[in-house]
PDB file of N, CA, C and O in Angstrom, chain B, residues numbered from 101:
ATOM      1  N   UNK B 101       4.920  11.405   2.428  1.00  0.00           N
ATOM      2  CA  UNK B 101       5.011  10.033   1.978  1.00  0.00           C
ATOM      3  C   UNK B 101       4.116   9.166   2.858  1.00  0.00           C
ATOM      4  O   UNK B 101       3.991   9.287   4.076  1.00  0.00           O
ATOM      5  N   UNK B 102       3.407   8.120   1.935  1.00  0.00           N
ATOM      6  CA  UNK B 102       2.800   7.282   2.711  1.00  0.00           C
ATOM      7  C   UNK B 102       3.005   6.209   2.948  1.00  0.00           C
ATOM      8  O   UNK B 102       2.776   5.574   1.918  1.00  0.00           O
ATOM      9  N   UNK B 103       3.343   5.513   3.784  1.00  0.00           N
ATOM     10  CA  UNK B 103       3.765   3.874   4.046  1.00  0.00           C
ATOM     11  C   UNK B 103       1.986   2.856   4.145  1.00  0.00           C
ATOM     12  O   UNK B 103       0.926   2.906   4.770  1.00  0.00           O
ATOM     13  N   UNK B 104       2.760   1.901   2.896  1.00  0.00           N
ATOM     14  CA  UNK B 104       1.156   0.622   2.913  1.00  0.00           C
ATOM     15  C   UNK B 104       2.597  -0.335   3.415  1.00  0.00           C
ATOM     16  O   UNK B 104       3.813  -0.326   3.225  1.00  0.00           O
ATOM     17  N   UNK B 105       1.224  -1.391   4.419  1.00  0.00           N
ATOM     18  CA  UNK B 105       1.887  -2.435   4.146  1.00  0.00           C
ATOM     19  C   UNK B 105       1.023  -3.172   4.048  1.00  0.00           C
ATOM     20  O   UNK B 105       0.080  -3.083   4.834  1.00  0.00           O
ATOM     21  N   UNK B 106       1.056  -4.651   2.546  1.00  0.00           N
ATOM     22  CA  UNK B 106       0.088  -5.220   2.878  1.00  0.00           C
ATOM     23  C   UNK B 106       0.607  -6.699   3.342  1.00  0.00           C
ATOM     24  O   UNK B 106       1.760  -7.129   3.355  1.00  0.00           O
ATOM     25  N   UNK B 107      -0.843  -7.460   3.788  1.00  0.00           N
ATOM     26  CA  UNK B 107      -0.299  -8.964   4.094  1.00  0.00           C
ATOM     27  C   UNK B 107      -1.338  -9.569   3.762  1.00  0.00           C
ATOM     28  O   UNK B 107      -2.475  -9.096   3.768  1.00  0.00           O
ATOM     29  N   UNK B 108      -0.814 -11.336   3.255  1.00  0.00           N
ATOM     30  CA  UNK B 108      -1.674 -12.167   2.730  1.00  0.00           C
ATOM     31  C   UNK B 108      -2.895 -12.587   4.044  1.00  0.00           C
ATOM     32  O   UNK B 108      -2.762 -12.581   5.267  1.00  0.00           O
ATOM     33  N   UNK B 109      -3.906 -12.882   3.300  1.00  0.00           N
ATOM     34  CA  UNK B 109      -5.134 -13.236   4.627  1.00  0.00           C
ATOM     35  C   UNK B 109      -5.406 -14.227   3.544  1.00  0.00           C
ATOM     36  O   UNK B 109      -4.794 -14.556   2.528  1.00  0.00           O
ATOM     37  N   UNK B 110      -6.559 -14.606   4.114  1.00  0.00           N
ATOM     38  CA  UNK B 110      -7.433 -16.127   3.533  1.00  0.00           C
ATOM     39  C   UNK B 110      -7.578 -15.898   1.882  1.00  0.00           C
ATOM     40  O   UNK B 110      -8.773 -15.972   1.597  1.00  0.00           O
ATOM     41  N   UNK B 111      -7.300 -15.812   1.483  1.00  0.00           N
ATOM     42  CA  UNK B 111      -7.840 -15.859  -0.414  1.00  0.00           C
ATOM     43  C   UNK B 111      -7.633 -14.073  -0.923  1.00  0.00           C
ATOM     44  O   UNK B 111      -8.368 -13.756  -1.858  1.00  0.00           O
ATOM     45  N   UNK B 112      -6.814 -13.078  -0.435  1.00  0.00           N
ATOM     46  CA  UNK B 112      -7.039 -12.004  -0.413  1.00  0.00           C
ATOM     47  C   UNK B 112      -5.395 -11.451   0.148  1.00  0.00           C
ATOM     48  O   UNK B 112      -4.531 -12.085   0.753  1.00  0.00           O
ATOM     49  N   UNK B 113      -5.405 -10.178  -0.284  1.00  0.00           N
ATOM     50  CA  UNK B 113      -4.398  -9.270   0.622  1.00  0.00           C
ATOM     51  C   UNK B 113      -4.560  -7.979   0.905  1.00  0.00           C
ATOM     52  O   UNK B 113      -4.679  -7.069   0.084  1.00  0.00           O
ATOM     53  N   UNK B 114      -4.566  -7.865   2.518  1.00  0.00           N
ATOM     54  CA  UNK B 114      -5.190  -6.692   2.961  1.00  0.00           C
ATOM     55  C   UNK B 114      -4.208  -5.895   3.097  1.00  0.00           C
ATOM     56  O   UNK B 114      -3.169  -6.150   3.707  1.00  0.00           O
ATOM     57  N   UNK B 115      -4.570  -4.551   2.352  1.00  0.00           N
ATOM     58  CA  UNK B 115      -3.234  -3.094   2.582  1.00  0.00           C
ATOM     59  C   UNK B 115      -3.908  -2.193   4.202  1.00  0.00           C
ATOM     60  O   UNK B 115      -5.049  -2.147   4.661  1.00  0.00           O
ATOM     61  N   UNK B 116      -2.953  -1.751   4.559  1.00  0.00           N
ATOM     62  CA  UNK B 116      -3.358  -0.773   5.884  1.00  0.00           C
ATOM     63  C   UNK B 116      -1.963   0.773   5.053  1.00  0.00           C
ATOM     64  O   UNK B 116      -1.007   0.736   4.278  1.00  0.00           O
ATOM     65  N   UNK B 117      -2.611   1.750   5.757  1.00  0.00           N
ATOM     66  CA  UNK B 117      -1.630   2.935   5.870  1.00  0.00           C
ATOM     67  C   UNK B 117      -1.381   3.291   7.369  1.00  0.00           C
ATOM     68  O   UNK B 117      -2.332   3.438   8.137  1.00  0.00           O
ATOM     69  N   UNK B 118      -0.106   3.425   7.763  1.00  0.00           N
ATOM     70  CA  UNK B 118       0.157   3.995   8.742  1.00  0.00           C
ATOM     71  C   UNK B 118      -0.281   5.028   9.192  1.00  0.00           C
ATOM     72  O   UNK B 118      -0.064   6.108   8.641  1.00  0.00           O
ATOM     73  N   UNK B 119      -0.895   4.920  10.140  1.00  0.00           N
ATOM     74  CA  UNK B 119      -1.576   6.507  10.642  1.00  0.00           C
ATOM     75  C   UNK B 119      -2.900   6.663  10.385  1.00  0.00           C
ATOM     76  O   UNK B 119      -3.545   7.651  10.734  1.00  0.00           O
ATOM     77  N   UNK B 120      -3.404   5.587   9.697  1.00  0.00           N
ATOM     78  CA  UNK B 120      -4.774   5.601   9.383  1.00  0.00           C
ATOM     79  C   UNK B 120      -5.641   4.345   9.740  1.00  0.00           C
ATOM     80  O   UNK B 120      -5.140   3.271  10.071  1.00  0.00           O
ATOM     81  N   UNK B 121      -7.182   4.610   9.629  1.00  0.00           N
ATOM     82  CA  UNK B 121      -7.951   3.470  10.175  1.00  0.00           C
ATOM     83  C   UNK B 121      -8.808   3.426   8.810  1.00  0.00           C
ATOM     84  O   UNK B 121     -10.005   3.707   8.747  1.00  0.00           O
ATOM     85  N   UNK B 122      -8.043   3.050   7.789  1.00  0.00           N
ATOM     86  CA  UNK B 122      -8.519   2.481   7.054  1.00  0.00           C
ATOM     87  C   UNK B 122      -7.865   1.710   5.967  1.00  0.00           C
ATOM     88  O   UNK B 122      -7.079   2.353   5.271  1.00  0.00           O
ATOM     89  N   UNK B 123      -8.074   0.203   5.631  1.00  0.00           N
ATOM     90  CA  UNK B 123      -8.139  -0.700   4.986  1.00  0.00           C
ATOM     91  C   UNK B 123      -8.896  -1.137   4.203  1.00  0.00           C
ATOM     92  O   UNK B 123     -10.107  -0.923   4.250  1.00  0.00           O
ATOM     93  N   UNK B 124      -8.096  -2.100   3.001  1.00  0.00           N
ATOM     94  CA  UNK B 124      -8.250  -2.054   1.889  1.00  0.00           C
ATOM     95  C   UNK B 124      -7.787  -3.844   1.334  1.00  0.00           C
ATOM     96  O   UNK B 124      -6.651  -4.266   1.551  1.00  0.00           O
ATOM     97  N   UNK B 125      -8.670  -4.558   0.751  1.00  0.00           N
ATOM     98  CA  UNK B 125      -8.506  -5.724   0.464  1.00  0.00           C
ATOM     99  C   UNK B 125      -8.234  -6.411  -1.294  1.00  0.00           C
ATOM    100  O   UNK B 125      -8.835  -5.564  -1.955  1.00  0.00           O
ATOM    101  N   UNK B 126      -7.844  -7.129  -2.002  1.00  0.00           N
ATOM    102  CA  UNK B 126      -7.911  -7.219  -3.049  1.00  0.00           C
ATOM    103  C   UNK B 126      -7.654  -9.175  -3.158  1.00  0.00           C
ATOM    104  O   UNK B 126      -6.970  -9.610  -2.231  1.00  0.00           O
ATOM    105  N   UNK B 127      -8.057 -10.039  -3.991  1.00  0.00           N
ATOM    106  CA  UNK B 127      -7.718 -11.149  -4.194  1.00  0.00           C
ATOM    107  C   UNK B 127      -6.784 -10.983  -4.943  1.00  0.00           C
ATOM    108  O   UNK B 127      -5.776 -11.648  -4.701  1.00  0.00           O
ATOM    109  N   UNK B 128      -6.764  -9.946  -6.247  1.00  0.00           N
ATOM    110  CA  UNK B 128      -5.313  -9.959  -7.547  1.00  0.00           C
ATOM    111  C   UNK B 128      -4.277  -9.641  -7.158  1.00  0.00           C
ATOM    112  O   UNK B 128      -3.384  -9.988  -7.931  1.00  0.00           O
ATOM    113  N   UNK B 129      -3.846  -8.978  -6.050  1.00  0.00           N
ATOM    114  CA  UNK B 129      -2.750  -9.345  -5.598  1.00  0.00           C
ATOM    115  C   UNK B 129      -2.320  -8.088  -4.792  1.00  0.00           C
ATOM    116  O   UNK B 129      -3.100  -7.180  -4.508  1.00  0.00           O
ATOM    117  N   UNK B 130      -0.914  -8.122  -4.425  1.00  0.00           N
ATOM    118  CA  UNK B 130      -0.498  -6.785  -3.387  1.00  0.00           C
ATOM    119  C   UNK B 130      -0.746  -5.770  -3.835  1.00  0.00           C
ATOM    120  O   UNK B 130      -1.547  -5.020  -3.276  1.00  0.00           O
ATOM    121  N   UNK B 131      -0.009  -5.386  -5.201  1.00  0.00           N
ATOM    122  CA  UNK B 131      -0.397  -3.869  -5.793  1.00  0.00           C
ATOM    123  C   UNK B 131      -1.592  -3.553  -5.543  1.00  0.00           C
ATOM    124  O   UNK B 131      -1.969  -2.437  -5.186  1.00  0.00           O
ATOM    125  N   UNK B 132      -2.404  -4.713  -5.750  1.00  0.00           N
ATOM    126  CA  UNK B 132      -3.960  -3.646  -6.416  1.00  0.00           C
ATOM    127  C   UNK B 132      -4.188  -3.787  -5.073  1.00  0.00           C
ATOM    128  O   UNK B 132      -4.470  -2.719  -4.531  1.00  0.00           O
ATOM    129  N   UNK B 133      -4.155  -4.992  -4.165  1.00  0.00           N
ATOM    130  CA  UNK B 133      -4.963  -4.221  -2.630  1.00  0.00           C
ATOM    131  C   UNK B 133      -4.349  -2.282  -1.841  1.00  0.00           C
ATOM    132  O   UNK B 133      -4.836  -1.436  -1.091  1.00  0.00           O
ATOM    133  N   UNK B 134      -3.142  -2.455  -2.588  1.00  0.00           N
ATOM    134  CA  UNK B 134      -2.273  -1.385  -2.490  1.00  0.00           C
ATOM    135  C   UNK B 134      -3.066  -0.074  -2.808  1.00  0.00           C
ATOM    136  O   UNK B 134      -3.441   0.787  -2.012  1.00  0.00           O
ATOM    137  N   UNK B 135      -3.264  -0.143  -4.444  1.00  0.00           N
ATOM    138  CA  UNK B 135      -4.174   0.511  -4.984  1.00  0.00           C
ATOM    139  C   UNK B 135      -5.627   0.683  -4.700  1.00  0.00           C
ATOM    140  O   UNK B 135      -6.417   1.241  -5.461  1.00  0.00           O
ATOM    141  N   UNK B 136      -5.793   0.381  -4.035  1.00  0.00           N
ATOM    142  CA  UNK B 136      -7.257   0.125  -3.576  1.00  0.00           C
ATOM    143  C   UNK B 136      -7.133   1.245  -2.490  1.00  0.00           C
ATOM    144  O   UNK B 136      -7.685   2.328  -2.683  1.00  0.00           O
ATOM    145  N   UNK B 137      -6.374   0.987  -1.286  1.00  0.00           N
ATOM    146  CA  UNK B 137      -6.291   1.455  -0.181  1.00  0.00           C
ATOM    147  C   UNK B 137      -6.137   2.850  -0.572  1.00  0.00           C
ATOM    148  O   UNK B 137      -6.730   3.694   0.102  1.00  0.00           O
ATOM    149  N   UNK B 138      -5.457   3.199  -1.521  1.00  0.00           N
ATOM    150  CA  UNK B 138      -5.025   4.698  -1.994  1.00  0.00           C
ATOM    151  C   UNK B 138      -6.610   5.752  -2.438  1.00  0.00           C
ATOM    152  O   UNK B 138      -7.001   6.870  -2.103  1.00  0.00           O
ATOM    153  N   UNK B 139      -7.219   4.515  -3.460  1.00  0.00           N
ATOM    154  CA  UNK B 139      -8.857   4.934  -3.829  1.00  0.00           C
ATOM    155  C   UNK B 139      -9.508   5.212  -2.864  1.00  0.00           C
ATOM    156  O   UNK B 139     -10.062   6.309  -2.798  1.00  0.00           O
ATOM    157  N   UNK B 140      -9.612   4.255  -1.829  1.00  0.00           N
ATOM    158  CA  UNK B 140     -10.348   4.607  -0.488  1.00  0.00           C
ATOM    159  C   UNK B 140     -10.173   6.118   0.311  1.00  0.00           C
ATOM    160  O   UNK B 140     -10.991   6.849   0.868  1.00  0.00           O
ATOM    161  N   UNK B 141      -8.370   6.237   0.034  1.00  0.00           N
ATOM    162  CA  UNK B 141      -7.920   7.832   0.939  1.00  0.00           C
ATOM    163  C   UNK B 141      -8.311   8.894  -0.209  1.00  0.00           C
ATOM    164  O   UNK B 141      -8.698  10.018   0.112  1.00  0.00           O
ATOM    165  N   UNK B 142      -8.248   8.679  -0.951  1.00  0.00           N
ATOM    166  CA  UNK B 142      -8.845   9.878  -2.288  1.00  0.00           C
ATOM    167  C   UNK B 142      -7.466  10.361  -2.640  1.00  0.00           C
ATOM    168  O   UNK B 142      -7.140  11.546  -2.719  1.00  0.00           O
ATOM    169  N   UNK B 143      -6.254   8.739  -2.957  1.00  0.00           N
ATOM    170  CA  UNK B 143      -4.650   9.949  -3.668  1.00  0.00           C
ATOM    171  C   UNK B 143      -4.887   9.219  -4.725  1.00  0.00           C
ATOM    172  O   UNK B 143      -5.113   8.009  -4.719  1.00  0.00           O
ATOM    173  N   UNK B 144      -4.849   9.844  -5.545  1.00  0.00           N
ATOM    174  CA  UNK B 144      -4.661   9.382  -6.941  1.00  0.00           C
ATOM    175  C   UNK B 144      -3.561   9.769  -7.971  1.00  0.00           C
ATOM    176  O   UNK B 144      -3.195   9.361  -9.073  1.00  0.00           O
ATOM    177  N   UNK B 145      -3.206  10.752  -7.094  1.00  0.00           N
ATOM    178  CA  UNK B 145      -2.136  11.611  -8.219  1.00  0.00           C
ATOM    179  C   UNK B 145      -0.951  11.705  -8.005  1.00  0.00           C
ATOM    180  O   UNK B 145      -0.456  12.821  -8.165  1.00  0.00           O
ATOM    181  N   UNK B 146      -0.127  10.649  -7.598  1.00  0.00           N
ATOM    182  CA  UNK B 146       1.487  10.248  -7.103  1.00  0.00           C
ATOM    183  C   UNK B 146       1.490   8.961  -7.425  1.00  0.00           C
ATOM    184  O   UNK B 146       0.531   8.346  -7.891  1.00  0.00           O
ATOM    185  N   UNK B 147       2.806   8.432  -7.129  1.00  0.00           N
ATOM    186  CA  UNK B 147       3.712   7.099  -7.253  1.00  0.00           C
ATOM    187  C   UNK B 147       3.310   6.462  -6.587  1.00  0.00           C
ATOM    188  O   UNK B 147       3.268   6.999  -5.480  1.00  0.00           O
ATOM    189  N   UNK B 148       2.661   4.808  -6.587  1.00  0.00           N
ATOM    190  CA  UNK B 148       3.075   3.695  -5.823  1.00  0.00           C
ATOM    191  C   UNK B 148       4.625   3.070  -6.043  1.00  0.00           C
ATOM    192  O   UNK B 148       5.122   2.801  -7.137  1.00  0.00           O
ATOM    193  N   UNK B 149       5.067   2.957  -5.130  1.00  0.00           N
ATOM    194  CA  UNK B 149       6.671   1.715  -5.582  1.00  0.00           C
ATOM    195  C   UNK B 149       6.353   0.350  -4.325  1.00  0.00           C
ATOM    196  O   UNK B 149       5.623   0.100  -3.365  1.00  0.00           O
ATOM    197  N   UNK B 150       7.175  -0.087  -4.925  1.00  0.00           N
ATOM    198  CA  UNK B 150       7.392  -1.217  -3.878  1.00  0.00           C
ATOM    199  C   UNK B 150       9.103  -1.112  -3.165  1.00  0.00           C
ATOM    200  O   UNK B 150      10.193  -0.727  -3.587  1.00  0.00           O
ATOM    201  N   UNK B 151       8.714  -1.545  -2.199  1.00  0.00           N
ATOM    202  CA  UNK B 151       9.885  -1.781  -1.253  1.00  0.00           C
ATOM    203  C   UNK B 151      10.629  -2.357  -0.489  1.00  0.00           C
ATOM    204  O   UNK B 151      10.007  -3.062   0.306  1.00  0.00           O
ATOM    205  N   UNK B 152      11.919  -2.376  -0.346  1.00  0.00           N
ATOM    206  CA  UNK B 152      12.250  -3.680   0.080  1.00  0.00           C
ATOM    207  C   UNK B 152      11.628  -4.130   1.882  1.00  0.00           C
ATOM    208  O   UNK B 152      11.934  -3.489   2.888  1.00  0.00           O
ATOM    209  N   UNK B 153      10.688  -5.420   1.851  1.00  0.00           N
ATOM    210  CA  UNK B 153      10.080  -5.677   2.975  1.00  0.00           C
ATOM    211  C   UNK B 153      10.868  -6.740   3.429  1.00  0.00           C
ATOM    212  O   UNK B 153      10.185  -7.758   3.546  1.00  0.00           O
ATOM    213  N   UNK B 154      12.105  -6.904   3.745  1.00  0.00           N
ATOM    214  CA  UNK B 154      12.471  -8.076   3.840  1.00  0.00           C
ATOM    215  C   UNK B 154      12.376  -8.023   5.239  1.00  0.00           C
ATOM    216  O   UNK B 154      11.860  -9.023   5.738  1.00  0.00           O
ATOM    217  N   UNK B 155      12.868  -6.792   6.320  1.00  0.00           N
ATOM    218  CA  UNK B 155      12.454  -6.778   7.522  1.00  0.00           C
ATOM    219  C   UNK B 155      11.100  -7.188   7.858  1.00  0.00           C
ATOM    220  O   UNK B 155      11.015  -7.758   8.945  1.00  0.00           O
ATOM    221  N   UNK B 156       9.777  -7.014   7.060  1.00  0.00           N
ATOM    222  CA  UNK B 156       8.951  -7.323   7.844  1.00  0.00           C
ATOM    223  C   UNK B 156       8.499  -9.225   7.912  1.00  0.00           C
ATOM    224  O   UNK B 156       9.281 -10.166   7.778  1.00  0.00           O
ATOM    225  N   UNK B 157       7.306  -9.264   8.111  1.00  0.00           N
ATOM    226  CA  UNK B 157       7.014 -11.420   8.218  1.00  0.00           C
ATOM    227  C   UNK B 157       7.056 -11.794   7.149  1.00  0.00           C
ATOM    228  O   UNK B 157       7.117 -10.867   6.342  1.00  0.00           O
ATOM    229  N   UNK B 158       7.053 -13.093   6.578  1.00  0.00           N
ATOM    230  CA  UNK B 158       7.327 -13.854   5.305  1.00  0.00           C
ATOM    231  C   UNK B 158       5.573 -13.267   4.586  1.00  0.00           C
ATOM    232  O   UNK B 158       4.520 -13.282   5.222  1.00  0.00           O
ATOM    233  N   UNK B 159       5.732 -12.862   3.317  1.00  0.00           N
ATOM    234  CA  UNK B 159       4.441 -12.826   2.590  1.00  0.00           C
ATOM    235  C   UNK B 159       4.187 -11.507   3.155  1.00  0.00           C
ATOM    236  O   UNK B 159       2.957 -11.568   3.171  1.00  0.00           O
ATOM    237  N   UNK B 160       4.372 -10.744   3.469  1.00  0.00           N
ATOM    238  CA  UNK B 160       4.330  -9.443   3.686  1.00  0.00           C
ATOM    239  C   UNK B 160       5.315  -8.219   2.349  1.00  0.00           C
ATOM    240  O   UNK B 160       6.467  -8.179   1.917  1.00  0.00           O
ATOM    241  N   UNK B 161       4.063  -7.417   2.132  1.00  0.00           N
ATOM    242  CA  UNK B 161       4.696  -6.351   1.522  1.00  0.00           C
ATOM    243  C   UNK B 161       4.893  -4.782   1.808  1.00  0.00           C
ATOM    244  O   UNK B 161       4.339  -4.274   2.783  1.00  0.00           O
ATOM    245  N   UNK B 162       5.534  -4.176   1.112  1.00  0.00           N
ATOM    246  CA  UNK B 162       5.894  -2.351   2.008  1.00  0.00           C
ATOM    247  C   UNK B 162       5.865  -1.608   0.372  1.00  0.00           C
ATOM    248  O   UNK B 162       6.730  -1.736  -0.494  1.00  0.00           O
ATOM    249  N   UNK B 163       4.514  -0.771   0.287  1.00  0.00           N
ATOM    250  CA  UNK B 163       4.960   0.445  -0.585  1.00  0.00           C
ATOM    251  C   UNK B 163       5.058   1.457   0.111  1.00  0.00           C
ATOM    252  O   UNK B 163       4.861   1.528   1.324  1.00  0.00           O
ATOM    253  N   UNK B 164       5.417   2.440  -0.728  1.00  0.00           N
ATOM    254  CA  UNK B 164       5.466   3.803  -0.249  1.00  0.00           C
ATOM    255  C   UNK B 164       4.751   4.660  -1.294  1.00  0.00           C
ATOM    256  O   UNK B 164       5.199   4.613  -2.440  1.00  0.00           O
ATOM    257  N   UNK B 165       3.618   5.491  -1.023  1.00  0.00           N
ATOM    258  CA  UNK B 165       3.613   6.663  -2.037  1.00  0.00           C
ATOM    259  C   UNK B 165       3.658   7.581  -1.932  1.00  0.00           C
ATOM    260  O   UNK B 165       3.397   7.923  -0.779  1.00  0.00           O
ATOM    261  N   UNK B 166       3.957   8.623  -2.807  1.00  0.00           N
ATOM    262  CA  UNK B 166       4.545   9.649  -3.023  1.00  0.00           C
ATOM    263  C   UNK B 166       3.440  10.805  -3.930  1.00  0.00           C
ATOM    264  O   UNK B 166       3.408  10.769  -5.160  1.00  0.00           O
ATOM    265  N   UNK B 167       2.530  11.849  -3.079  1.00  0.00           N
ATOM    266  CA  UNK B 167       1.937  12.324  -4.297  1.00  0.00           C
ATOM    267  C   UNK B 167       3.265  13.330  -5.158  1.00  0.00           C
ATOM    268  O   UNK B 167       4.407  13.537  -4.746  1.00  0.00           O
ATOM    269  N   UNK B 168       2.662  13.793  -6.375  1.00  0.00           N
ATOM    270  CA  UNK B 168       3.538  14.592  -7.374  1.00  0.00           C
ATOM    271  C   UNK B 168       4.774  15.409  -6.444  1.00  0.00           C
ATOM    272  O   UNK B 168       6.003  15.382  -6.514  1.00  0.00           O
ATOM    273  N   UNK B 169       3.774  16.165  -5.518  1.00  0.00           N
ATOM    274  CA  UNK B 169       4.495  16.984  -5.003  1.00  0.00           C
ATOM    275  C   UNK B 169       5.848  16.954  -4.366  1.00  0.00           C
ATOM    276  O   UNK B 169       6.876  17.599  -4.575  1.00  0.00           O
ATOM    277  N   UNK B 170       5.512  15.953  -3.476  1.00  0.00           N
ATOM    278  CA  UNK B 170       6.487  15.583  -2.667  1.00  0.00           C
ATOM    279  C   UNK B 170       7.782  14.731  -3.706  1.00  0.00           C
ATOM    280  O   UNK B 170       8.998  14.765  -3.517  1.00  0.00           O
ATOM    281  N   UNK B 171       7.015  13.993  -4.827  1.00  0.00           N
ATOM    282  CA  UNK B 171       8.392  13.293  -6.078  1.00  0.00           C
ATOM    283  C   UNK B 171       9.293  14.347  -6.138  1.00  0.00           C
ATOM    284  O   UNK B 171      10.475  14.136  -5.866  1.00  0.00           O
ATOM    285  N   UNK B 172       8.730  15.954  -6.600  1.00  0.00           N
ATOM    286  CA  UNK B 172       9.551  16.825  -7.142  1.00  0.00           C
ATOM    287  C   UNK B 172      10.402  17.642  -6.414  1.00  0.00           C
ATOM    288  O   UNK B 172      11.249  18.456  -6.783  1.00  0.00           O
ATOM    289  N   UNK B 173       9.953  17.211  -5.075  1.00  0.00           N
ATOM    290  CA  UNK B 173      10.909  17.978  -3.993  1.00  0.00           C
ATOM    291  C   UNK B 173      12.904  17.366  -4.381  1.00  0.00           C
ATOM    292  O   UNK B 173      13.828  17.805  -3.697  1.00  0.00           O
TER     293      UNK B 173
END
């Protein structure tokens, strides 16, 4: 499983993955900077969800994805 979290910046929202040094930006909104970040790692073939971020700062979001494999476990 992979943890995004993204957060609002100037006109944009940037996703990060844990464990990784690479980021991912979008203006349309969390998902797709979400989705973006995933294009960049080369997963294409599992679940994005969203999650509850209420622990993290205001305007902050938490997915998690899941390729196939790991869903069917």
């Amino acid at each position: 499983m992979l943890e995004i979290i993204v957060k609002p910046t100037l006109g944009s929202y940037m996703a990060r993955a844990k464990g990784h040094n690479v980021t991912a930006s979008r203006s349309e909104g969390q998902l797709q900077a979400a989705a973006a970040l995933l294009r960049k790692l080369g997963l294409t073939d599992g679940q994005l969800q969203e999650q509850d971020g209420s622990h993290l700062p205001q305007g902050h979001s938490l997915f998690h994805f899941r390729t196939h494999d790991e869903a069917s476990q």
